[in-house]
C-alpha positions as CSV (number, residue, x, y, z in Angstrom):
1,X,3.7,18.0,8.7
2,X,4.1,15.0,10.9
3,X,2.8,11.4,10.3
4,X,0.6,9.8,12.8
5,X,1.8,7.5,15.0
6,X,-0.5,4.9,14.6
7,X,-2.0,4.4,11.3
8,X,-6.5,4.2,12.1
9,X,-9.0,2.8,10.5
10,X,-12.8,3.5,12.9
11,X,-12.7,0.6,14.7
12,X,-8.6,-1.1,14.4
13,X,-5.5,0.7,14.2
14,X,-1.8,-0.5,13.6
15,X,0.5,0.3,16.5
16,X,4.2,-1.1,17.4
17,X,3.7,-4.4,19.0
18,X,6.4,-5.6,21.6
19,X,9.1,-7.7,19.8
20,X,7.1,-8.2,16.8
21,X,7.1,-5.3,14.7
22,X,3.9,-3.1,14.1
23,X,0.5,-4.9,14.6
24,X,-2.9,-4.5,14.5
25,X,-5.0,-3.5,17.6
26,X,-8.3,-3.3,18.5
27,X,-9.9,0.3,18.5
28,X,-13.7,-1.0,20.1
29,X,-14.5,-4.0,21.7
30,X,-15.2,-7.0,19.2
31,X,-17.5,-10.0,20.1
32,X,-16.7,-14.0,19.1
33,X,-17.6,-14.2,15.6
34,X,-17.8,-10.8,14.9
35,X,-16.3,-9.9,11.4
36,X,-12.6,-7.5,12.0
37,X,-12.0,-6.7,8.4
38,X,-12.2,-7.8,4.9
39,X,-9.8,-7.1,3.1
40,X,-9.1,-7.4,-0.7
41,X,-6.0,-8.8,-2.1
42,X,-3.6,-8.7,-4.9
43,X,-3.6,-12.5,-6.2
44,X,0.5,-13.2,-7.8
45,X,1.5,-16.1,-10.0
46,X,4.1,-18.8,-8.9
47,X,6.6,-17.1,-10.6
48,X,5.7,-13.8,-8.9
49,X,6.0,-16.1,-5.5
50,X,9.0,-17.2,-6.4
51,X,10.5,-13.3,-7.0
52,X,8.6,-12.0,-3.6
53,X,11.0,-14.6,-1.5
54,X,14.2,-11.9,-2.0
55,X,11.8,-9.5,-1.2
56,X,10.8,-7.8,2.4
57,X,6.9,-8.9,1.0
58,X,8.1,-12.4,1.7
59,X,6.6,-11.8,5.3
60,X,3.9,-10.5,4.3
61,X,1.9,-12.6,1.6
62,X,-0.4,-15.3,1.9
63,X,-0.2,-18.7,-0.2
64,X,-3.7,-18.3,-2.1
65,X,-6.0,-20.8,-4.6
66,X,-6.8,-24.2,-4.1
67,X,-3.9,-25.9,-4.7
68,X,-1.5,-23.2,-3.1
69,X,0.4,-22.1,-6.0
70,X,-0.1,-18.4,-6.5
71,X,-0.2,-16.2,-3.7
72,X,-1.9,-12.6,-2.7
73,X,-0.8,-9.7,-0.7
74,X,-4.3,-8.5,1.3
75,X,-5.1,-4.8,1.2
76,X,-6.0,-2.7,4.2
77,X,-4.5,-4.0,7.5
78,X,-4.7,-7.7,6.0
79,X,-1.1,-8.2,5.6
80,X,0.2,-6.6,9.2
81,X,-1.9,-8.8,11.8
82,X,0.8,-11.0,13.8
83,X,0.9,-14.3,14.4
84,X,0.3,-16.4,17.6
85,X,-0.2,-19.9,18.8
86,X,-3.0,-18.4,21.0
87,X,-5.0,-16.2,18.2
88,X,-8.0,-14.2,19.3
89,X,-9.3,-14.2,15.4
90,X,-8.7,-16.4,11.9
91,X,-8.9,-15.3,8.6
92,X,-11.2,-17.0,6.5
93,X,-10.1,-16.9,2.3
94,X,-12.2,-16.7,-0.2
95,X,-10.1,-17.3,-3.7
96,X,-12.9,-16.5,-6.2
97,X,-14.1,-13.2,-4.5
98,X,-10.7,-12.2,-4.2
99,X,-10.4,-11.5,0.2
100,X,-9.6,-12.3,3.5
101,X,-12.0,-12.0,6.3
102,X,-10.4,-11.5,9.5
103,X,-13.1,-13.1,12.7
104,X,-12.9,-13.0,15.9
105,X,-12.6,-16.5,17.8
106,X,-13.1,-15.0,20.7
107,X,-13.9,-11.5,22.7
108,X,-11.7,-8.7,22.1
109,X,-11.2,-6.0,24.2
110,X,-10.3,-2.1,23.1
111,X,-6.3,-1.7,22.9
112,X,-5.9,-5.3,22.7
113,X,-3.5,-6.4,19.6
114,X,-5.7,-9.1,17.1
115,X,-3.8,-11.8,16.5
116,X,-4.1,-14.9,14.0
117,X,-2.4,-18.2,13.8
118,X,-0.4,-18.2,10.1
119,X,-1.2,-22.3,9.7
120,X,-4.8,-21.1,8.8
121,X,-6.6,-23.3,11.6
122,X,-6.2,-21.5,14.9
123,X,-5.6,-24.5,16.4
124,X,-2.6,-25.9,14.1
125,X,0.8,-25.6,16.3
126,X,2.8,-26.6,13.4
127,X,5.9,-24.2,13.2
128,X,5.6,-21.2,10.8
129,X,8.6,-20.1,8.7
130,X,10.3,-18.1,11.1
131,X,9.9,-20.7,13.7
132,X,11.4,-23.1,11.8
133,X,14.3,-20.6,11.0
134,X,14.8,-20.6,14.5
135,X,14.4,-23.8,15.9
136,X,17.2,-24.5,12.9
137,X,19.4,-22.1,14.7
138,X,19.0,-23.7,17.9
């Protein structure tokens, strides 16, 4: 039997997103401060951290706790949404309850790929890893 091509949850989906890999997309239309997903995640130790960065999860989790020092891969589609200077949603952590709520910041439109800034703030323009990687290459 074949896989699906796109991986579907009732109202997002994963798809290929141009030059970034897969993605998640919007299946319905979703309103400003409508809640995406919440998804739960596996909380790691620093040392876990520090094992993940040899890793292909390296892309993939989110610095988690107060002070920063552990980290968590989310569950569900919480660990594929892309990045963008422009995001259409945030994510929202919650350390003790052990999730990420992804929310839209603005109107989202069926098809449309749901994007969140990686800084946290939607607004924060400071340059992610692979950015930085870049501009280092420059």
């Amino acid at each position: 039997m074949k896989p699906p091509k796109t991986l579907r949850q009732q109202y997002i989906y994963i798809d290929e997103s141009p030059n970034k890999g897969r993605g998640v997309f919007a299946a319905k239309a979703f309103r400003k401060g409508e809640v995406i997903e919440t998804a739960p995640v596996i909380v790691l130790s620093n040392d876990s951290m520090g094992l993940l960065d040899y890793t292909e999860l390296y892309n993939y989790y989110f610095l988690w706790g107060n002070d920063q020092s552990q980290c968590a891969i989310a569950l569900g589609f919480g660990s594929i949404y892309n990045h963008s200077y422009q995001p259409n949603a945030r994510y929202n952590t919650y350390y003790r309850e052990q999730i990420i709520e992804f929310v839209c910041i603005e109107n989202i439109a069926p098809g449309e790929e749901i994007l969140v800034n990686y800084n946290g703030e939607p607004d924060d323009q400071s340059l992610v890893w692979f950015d930085k990687v870049k501009k280092s290459l420059s």
